[in-house]
N, C-alpha and C positions, 0 to 999 in steps of 0.2 A: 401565818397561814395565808391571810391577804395577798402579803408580798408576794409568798411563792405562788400563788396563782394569776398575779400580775404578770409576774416573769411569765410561764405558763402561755398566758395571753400572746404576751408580746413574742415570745418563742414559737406561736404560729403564725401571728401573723407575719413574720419577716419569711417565714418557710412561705406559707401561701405567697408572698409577694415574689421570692424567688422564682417558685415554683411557676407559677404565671408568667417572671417575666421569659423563662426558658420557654414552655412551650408558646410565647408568644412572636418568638424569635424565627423570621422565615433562613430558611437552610436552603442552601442549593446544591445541587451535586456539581464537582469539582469541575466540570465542565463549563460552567457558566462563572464567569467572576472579570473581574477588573481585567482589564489589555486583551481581551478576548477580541478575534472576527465572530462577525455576523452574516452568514451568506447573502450578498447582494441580492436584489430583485425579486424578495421573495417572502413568505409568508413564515418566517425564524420560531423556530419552536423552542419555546424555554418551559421549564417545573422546576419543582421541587418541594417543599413542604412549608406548613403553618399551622396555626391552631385548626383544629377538626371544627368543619362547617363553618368557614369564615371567611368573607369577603376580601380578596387579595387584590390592590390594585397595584398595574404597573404603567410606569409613563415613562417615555421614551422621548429622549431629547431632539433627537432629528427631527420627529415632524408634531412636539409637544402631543401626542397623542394619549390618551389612557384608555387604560382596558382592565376591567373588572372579572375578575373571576373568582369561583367560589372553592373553595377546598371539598374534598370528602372528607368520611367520616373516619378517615387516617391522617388527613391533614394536608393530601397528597393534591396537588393543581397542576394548568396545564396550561399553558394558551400560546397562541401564536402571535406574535406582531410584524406587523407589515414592513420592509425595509428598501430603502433608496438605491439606488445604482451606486453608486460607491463614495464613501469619503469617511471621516473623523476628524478627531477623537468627537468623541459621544457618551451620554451617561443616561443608564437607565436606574431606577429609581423603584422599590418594590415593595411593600406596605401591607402589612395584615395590624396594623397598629405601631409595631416595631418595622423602622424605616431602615431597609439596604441598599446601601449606592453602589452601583458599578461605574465606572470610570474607565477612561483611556480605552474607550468601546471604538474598531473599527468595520466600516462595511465593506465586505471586499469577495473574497473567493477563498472557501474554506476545503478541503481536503485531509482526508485519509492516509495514514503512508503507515502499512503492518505489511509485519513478515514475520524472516528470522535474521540471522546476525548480519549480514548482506545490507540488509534494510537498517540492522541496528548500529553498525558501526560509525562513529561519531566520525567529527567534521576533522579533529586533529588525529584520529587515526588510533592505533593500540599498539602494544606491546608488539616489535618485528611486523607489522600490518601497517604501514604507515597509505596515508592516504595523498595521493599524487595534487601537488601543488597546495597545499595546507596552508603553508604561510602566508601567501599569497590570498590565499581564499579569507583566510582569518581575518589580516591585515585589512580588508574590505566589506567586514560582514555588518559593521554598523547601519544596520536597514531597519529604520523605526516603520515601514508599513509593512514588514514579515512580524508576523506574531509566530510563537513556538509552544506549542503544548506536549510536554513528554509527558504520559504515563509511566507510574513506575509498575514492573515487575509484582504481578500476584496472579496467584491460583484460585480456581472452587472449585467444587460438585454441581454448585447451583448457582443460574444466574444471580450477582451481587447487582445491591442500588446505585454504590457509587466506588471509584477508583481515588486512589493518589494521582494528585498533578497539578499543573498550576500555568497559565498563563504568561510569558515571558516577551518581551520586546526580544527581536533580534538585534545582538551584540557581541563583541569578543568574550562577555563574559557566558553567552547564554548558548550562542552559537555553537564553538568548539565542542561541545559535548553532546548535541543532538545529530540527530544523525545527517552523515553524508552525503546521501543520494537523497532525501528528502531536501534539504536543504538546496544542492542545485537545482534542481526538478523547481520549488519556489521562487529561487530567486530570477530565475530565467524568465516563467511566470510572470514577475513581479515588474521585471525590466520593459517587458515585451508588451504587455497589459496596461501599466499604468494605475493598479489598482492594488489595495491592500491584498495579502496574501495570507491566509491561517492555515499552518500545517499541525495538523495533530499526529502524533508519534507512538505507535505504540506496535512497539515488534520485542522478540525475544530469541537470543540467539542459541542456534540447536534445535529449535521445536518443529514438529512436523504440523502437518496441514491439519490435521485430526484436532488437534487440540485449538486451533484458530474455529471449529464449525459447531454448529448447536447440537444438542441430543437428536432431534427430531428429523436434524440434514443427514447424520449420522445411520441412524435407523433406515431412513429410507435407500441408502446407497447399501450397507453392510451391518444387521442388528450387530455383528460378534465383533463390529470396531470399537462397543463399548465395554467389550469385556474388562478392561486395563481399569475401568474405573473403582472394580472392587479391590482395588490392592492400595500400595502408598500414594497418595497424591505425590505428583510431579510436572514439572512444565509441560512433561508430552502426556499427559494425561488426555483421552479424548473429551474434549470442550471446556477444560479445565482455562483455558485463556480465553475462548471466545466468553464464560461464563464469567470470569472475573476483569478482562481490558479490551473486550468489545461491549458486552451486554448493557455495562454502564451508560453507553452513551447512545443507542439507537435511540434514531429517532432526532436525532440533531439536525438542522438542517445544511447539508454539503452539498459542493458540488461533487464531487467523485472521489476514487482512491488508487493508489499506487499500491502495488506489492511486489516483494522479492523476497521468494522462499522457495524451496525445493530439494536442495542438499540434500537435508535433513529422510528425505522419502525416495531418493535418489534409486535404490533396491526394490520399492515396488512400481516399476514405469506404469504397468498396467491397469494400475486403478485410480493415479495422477490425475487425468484428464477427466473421470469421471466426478473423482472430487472436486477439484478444481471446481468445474461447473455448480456443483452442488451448493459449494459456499456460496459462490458467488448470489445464483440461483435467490438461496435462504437470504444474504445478507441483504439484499434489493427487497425482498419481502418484508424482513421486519423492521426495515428503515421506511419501507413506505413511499422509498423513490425507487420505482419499477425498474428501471431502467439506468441507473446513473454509471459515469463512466467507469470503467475498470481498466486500469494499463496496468502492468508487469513486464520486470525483466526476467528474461532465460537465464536459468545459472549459466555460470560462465567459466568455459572451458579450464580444469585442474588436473594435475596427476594424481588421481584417486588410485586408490591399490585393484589390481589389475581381477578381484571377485566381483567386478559388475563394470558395465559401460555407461556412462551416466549420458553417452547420446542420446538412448533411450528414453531417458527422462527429460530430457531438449524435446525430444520427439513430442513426447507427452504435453508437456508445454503448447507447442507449438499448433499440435490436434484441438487444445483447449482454448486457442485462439479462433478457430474456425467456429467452435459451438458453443460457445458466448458471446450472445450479442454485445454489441457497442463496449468490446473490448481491443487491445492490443497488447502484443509481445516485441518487444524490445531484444535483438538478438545483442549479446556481447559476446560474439566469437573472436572478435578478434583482439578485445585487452582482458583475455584471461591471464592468469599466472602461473606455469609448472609449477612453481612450489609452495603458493600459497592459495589457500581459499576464496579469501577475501581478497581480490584484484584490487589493488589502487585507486585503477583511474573511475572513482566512482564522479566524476562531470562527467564521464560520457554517458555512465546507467541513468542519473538524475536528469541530463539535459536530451536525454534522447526519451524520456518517460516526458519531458516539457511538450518536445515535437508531437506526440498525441494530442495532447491536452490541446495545446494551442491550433493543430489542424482539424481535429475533430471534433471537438468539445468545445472551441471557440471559433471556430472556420477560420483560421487564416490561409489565405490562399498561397499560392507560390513554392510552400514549404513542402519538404517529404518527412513521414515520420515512419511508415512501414518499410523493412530490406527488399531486396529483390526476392520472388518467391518462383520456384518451381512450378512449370505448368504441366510440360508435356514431354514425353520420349521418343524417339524413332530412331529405329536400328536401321542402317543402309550400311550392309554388308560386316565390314569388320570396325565400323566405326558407328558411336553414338551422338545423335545430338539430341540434345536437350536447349526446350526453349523455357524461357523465364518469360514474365509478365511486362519485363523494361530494360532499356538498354543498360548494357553490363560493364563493369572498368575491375582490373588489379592494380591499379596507380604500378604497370609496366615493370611488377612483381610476378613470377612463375608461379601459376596455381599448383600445385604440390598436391593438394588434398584428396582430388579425385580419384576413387577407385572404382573398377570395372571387375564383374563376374561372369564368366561363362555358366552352363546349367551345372557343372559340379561344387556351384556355388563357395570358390576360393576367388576369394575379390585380390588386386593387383593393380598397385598404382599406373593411373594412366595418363598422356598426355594430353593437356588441355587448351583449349585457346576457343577465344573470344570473338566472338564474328556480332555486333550491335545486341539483341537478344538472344545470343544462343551461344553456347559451349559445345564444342567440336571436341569427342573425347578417343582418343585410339591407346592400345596395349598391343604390345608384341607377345604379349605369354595368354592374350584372351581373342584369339581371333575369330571367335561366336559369342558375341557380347549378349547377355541377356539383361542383367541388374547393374546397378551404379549407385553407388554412396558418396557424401561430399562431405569431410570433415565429421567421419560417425566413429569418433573414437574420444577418451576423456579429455588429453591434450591436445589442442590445435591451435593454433592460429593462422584464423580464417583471413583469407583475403581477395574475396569475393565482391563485391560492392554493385551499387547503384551509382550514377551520376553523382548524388548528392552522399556521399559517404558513408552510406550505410547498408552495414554489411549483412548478406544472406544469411539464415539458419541452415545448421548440419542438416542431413535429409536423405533420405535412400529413395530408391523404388521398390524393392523388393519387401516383403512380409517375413522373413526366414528369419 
């Protein structure tokens, strides 16, 4: 009888000692861990958990500092640490009793890159999708100050605490499968800067905007956009990704974010631009950086089947650059693909989302990263001209795209030519020109340009 209550004994206490040393173990969410960036210059928000009411310290190696903070009564903590203008590797070090190293810590310039499959598609490309110059790119991707964090793929109903993903050096092993246009967008970054680079990755290919925004952005744009959510969960579920591969990580500290989505929403232009804003709008609010950058590319010109014009949703785009502060759109009219969705040459989407970054976001001077943009119209007689905002080039290419309507609104390609800012436009079948559209149709290839190579968005004058 003894014995078995010895046993007894000793069979709680190894539980209690387990038991204790579990909840005495700090957890962080998936966002924080070894090979991670740190946003430069700034005051770095880390959490995660530990025993309930317990003093957590962390010390950080760059500038031997520590910082105490206390848990609630979940176990939940919070604190910021202050970070250097840029360098590594680095190790932060985090304690509630039970001691966690992070390691191969760098401080540098972290970013956002979500969307849908545009955004998603990797660096070696997919099945008949190949991505333009891959081998090349591969061949050269070993960049130990690019860190790579891919989210994987999940759903909810309700904001989740933490995601799948992990921390990765850029590598041939690591690179090829993260995405494409995130990855140039970095690495150009990375070149140009001189400072570590951390892209985080979390897009989903197919989904529309709805499912990327919160319940409450949802609500205030359209209550009936959350009807979808009483039925099957699904990628396009509304908030169902923003609730499970955004919600995770607010509150991190970044500099800004890339996206490229839209396909997906292609059928409703008109409520595009509204959301658009909305996310953005919500996503600056519950990150807590008001104002942080936002670039995006335009989808890019397809032969979509002939039930809708996805100019429209260019359009939309485009409108939503105007009413979103300290944002920009990235036109790719002119390396779209007839017969494929996914364009190739995704270094021109990633290095032309760079050209922001680095002009706006980091002032460098000299560079252009916005296309020429429509100003103004004037009819004089049977001919239109149209001024833009800068002088204009077709690398001595026939502008094609331009069409002309008279008031029984049948537009009719018309001839174009270039006088420094302004476009000279005449039609023999429109000799009372009223409206004018430039490339507002699904396939085109645009070849409109500015001095520095980048090319105009489709665009109309008229409302019809």
């Amino acid at each position: 009888m003894k014995m078995m209550n010895r046993i007894k004994l000793l069979a709680l206490v190894c539980f209690c000692l387990i038991f204790f040393s579990v909840r005495a173990e700090i957890k962080l969410p998936a966002i924080f861990g070894s090979n991670m960036v740190l946003q430069r210059n700034s005051e770095a928000a880390l959490w995660g958990t530990a025993r309930p009411e317990t003093t957590v310290l962390v010390k950080t190696s760059w500038d031997k500092a520590k910082f105490h903070v206390k848990s609630d009564e979940d176990g939940k903590w919070k604190v910021k640490v202050k970070t250097p203008e840029a360098g590594g590797p680095y190790e932060i070090i985090i304690s509630d009793g039970e001691i966690v190293k992070l390691e191969n810590i760098l401080i540098g310039e972290v970013w956002l890159c979500s969307g849908q499959s545009n955004m998603e598609m990797s660096l070696r490309g997919a099945a008949n999708d190949p991505v333009f110059g891959a081998n090349e790119a591969i061949l050269n991707v070993n960049k130990p100050a690019i860190r790579l964090f891919k989210v994987e793929n999940d759903k909810g109903l309700q904001p989740q605490d933490n995601f799948m993903g992990s921390w990765q050096p850029c590598n041939r092993e690591t690179a090829p499968v993260f995405s494409a246009t995130a990855y140039f967008f970095g690495n150009l970054l990375q070149k140009t800067l001189g400072v570590p680079i951390g892209l985080i990755e979390s897009d989903w290919g197919g989904t529309r905007i709805e499912a990327w925004m919160d319940e409450e952005s949802l609500k205030e744009v359209n209550p009936n956009l959350l009807s979808d959510r009483n039925g099957k969960l699904n990628p396009n579920t509304s908030t169902a990704l923003f609730n499970a591969m955004i919600y995770p990580m607010i509150g991190i500290t970044m500099r800004g974010t890339i996206w490229y989505q839209g396909e997906s929403n292609r059928k409703e232009p008109q409520t595009y631009a509204g959301l658009m804003e909305q996310m953005v709008k919500s996503w600056r609010e519950q990150w807590g950086l008001s104002n942080f950058p936002f670039y995006y590319c335009q989808i890019a010109p397809y032969k979509y089947d002939n039930t809708v014009n996805t100019a429209y949703l260019r359009e939309a785009q485009l409108e939503a650059s105007k009413r979103i502060p300290n944002s920009g759109m990235v036109s790719l009219l002119d390396v779209g693909n007839k017969d494929h969705i996914h364009p190739g040459n995704k270094r021109a989407a990633g290095e032309r989302l760079a050209y922001f970054a680095l002009k706006e976001t980091y002032g460098i001077e000299g560079i252009a990263c916005r296309g020429p943009e429509f100003q103004d119209m004037t009819i004089k007689g049977s001919s239109v001209e149209l001024t833009f905002n800068e002088n204009l080039t077709s690398y001595d290419q026939e502008l094609r795209l331009f069409k002309v309507a008279g008031k029984d609104r049948t537009f009719h390609p018309a001839v174009a030519e270039i006088k420094g800012r302004k476009v000279i436009l005449t039609s023999k079948e429109v000799p009372d020109p009223v409206a004018v559209r430039y490339a507002f149709d699904n396939y085109v290839d645009g070849n409109l340009f500015n001095l520095y190579g980048l090319p105009a968005s489709s665009f109309r004058t008229d409302d019809w």
